[in-house]
C-alpha positions in Angstrom: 91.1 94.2 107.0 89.7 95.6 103.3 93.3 96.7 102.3 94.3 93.2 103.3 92.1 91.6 101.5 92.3 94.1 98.2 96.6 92.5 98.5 95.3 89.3 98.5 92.9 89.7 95.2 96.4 91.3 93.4 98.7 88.3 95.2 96.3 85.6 93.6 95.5 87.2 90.5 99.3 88.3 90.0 99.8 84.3 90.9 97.4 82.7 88.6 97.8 85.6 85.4 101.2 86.1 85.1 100.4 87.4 81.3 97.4 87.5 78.7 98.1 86.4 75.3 95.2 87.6 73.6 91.7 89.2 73.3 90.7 85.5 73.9 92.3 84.9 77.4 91.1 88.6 78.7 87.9 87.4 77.7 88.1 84.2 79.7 89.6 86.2 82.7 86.3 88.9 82.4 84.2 85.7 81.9 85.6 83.8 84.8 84.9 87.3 87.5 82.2 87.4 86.5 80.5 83.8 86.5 81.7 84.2 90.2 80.6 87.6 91.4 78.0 89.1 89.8 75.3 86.9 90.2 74.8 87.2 93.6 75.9 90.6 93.4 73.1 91.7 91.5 71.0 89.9 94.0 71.8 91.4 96.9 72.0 94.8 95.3 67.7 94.0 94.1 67.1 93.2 97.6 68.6 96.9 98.4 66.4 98.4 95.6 63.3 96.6 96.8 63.8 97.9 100.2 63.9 101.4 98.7 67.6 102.0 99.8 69.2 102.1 96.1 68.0 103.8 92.6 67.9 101.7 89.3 70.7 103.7 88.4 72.7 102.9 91.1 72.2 99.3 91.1 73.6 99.6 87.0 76.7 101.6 88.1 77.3 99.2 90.9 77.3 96.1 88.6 79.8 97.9 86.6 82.1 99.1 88.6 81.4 102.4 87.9 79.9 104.2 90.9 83.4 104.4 92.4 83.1 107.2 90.2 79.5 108.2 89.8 78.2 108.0 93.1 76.4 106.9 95.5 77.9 104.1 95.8 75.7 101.2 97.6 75.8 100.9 101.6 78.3 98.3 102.3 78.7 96.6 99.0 81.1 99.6 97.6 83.8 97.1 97.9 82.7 94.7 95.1 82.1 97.4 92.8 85.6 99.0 93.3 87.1 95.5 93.1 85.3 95.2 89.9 87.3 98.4 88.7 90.3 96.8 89.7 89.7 93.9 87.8 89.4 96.6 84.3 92.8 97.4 85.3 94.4 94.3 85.7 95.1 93.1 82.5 97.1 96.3 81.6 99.4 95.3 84.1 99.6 91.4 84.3 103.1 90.2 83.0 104.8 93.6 83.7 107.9 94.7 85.0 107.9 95.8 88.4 109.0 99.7 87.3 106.0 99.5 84.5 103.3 98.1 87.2 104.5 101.0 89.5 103.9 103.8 86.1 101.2 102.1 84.9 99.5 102.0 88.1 100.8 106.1 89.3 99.6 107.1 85.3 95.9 105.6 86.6 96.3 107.5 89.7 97.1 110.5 87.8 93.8 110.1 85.2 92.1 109.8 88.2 92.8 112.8 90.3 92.7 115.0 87.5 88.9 113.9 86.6 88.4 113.9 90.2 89.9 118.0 90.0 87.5 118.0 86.9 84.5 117.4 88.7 83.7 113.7 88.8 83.4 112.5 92.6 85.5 109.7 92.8 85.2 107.5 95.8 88.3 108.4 98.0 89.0 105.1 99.4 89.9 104.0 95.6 93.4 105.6 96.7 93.7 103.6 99.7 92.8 100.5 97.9 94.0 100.6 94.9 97.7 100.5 96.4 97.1 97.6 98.4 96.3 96.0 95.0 99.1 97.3 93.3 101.6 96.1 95.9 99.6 92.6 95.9 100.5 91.7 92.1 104.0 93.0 92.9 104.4 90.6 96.2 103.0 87.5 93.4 106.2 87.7 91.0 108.8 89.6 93.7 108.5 88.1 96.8 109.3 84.1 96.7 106.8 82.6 99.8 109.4 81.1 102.0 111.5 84.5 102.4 108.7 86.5 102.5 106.8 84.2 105.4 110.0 84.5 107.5 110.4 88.6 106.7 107.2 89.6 107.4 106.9 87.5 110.5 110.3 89.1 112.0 108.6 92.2 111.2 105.5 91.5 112.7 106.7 90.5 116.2 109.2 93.1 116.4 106.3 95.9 116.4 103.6 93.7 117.9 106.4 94.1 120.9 106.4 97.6 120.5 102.6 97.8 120.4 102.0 95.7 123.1 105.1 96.6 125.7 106.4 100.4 123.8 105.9 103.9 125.2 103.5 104.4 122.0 101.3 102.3 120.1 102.8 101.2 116.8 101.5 103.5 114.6 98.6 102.1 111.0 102.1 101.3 108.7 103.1 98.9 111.5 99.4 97.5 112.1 99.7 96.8 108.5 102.6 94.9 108.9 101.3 93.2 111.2 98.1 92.0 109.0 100.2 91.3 106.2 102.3 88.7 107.8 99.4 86.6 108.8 98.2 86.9 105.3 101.3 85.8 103.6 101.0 82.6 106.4 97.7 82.0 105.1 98.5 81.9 101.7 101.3 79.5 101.9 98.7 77.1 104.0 96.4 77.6 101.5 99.0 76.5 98.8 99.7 73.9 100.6 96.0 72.1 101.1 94.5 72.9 98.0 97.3 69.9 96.9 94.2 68.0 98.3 91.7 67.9 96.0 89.0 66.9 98.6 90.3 69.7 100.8 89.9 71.9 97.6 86.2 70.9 97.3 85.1 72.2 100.6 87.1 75.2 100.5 86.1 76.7 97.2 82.8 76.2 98.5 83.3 77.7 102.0 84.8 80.7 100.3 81.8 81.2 98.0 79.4 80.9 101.2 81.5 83.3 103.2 81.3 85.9 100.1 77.7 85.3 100.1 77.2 86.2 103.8 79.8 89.3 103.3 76.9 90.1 100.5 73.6 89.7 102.5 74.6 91.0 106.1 73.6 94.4 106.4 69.8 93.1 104.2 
């Protein structure tokens, strides 16, 4: 479900930034991220800090992105602060070709595993996630919706029959599949009622409540 959704930040952002022209526009995309999530980001990290779960130091790495790679990172909300490293990647590979996202995004890798070999503890899951991101912007310019609907729900079916009625279960590639055909459904419904600008009004504002009870659970 958290790689799914890490495709999903890449599909829109690939969607909506298809290139930056300019210091002024990377700016207004930093700007924009963080008007949305940091606010009550930092308030639900406080709330871990007051209940004596997270250091002072922790809760400033978090905000930044950075305690993917200085941990600890904090208990459950590790997934906004490596989305928030995503987003300091981004821009570098907005507007690319799909053989310079794929070196541009391996070259990150790289830097990565060799500070990791250097002694900083990096988070593993950044290289489960990180993908899922990758392929995400990709899907935005590559795969037009209507082809990639019907694709990925042939796909889907043919191993949800072999998961449901085959000798073996269908193994995590398949159950990704699976996921990612739903998503790609979801998208183009989304797409679709956001034409609406009253349906756009509650749904913004749904999506910013349902962040703010992913943020708050576990307090």
């Amino acid at each position: 479900a958290l790689g799914t959704f890490m495709f999903i930040s890449g599909y829109l952002l690939g969607r909506k930034y298809t290139i930056f022209h300019g210091i002024d526009a990377v700016k207004s995309f930093f700007i924009n991220r963080a008007i949305r999530i940091l606010p009550l980001f930092f308030l639900s990290l406080l709330i871990y800090l007051f209940m004596g779960y997270l250091s002072v130091k922790t809760v400033l790495l978090s905000m930044t992105g950075f305690s993917v790679i200085i941990p600890p990172q904090p208990p459950t909300l590790w997934f906004v602060s490596m989305i928030i490293l995503f987003y300091y990647l981004f821009p570098i590979m907005s507007g690319q070709r799909i053989s310079s996202v794929f070196m541009i995004a391996g070259c990150i890798i790289l830097v990565v595993m060799a500070a990791q070999g250097g002694g900083l503890d990096v988070d593993r899951r950044f290289y489960y996630y990180f993908p899922c991101f990758i392929v995400g912007i990709i899907a935005a310019r590559y795969l037009p919706n209507q082809f990639s609907n019907i694709a990925f729900s042939l796909i889907s079916t043919g191993y949800l029959w072999l998961d449901l009625f085959g000798n073996e279960p269908a193994n995590s590639v398949f159950r990704m599949l699976i996921a990612l055909s739903g998503t790609m459904s979801f998208i183009s419904l989304s797409y679709y009622l956001t034409n609406s600008s009253h349906i756009s009004f509650w749904a913004s504002r749904i999506a910013y409540s349902s962040m703010a009870a992913y943020l708050f659970h576990r307090q």
